[in-house]
C-alpha positions as CSV (number, residue, x, y, z in Angstrom):
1,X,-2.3,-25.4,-6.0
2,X,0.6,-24.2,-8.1
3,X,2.6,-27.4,-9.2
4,X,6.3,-26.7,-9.3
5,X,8.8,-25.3,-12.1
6,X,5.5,-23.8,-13.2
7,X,7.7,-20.0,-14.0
8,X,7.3,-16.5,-13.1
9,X,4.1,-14.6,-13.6
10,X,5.2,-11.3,-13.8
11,X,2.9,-8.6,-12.6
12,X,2.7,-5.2,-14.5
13,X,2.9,-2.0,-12.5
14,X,1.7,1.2,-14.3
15,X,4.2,3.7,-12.3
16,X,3.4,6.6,-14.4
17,X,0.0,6.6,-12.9
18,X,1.2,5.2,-9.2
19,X,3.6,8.2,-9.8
20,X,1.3,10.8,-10.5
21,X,-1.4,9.6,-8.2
22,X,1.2,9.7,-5.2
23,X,2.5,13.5,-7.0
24,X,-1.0,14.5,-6.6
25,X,-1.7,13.7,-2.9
26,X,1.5,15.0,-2.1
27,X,0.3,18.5,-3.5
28,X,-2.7,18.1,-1.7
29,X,-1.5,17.3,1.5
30,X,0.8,20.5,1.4
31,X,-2.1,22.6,0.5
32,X,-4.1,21.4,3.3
33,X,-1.5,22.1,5.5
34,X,0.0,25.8,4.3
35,X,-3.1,27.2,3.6
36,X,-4.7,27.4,6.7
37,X,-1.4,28.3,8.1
38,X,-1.0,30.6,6.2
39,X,-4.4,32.2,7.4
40,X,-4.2,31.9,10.6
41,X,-0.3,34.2,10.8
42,X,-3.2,37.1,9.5
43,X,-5.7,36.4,12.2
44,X,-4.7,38.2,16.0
45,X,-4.6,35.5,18.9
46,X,-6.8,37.5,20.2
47,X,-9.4,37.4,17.6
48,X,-8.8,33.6,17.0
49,X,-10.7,32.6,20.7
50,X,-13.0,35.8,20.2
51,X,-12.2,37.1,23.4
52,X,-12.7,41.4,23.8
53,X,-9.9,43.5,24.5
Protein backbone atom coordinates (compact mmCIF):
# COMPACT_ATOMS: atom_id res chain seq x y z
CA UNK A 1 0.00 0.00 0.00
CA UNK A 2 0.99 3.48 -0.99
CA UNK A 3 1.56 5.47 2.34
CA UNK A 4 0.49 9.06 1.98
CA UNK A 5 2.25 12.39 0.76
CA UNK A 6 4.21 9.74 -1.11
CA UNK A 7 4.09 12.41 -4.64
CA UNK A 8 3.07 12.09 -8.17
CA UNK A 9 4.51 9.41 -10.32
CA UNK A 10 4.18 10.75 -13.58
CA UNK A 11 3.56 8.44 -16.42
CA UNK A 12 5.27 9.13 -19.86
CA UNK A 13 3.05 8.93 -22.99
CA UNK A 14 4.93 8.71 -26.37
CA UNK A 15 2.11 10.59 -28.48
CA UNK A 16 4.24 10.73 -31.54
CA UNK A 17 3.81 7.03 -31.85
CA UNK A 18 0.11 6.87 -30.22
CA UNK A 19 -0.36 9.60 -33.00
CA UNK A 20 0.94 7.90 -35.78
CA UNK A 21 -0.37 4.44 -34.81
CA UNK A 22 -4.00 5.99 -34.58
CA UNK A 23 -2.95 8.10 -38.31
CA UNK A 24 -2.25 4.76 -39.63
CA UNK A 25 -5.52 2.82 -38.78
CA UNK A 26 -7.33 5.73 -39.66
CA UNK A 27 -5.83 5.33 -43.39
CA UNK A 28 -6.61 1.92 -43.17
CA UNK A 29 -9.89 1.92 -42.21
CA UNK A 30 -10.78 4.41 -45.17
CA UNK A 31 -9.14 2.10 -47.57
CA UNK A 32 -11.05 -0.76 -46.50
CA UNK A 33 -14.08 1.05 -46.88
CA UNK A 34 -13.55 3.18 -50.38
CA UNK A 35 -11.98 0.55 -52.09
CA UNK A 36 -14.42 -1.93 -52.37
CA UNK A 37 -16.88 0.85 -52.96
CA UNK A 38 -15.41 2.03 -55.22
CA UNK A 39 -15.51 -1.47 -57.13
CA UNK A 40 -18.58 -2.27 -56.67
CA UNK A 41 -20.19 1.51 -58.59
CA UNK A 42 -18.16 -0.54 -61.79
CA UNK A 43 -19.90 -3.82 -61.25
CA UNK A 44 -23.94 -3.95 -62.86
CA UNK A 45 -26.52 -5.05 -60.10
CA UNK A 46 -27.15 -7.36 -62.22
CA UNK A 47 -23.87 -8.93 -62.43
CA UNK A 48 -23.27 -8.51 -58.68
CA UNK A 49 -26.15 -11.59 -57.78
CA UNK A 50 -25.10 -13.31 -61.16
CA UNK A 51 -28.45 -13.51 -62.31
CA UNK A 52 -29.00 -13.73 -66.61
CA UNK A 53 -30.62 -11.15 -68.43
Amino acid sequence: MMERGSGWIGVAVPWAAVGTVLGSAAVIAVAAAVLPAARALRVRPVEAVGARE
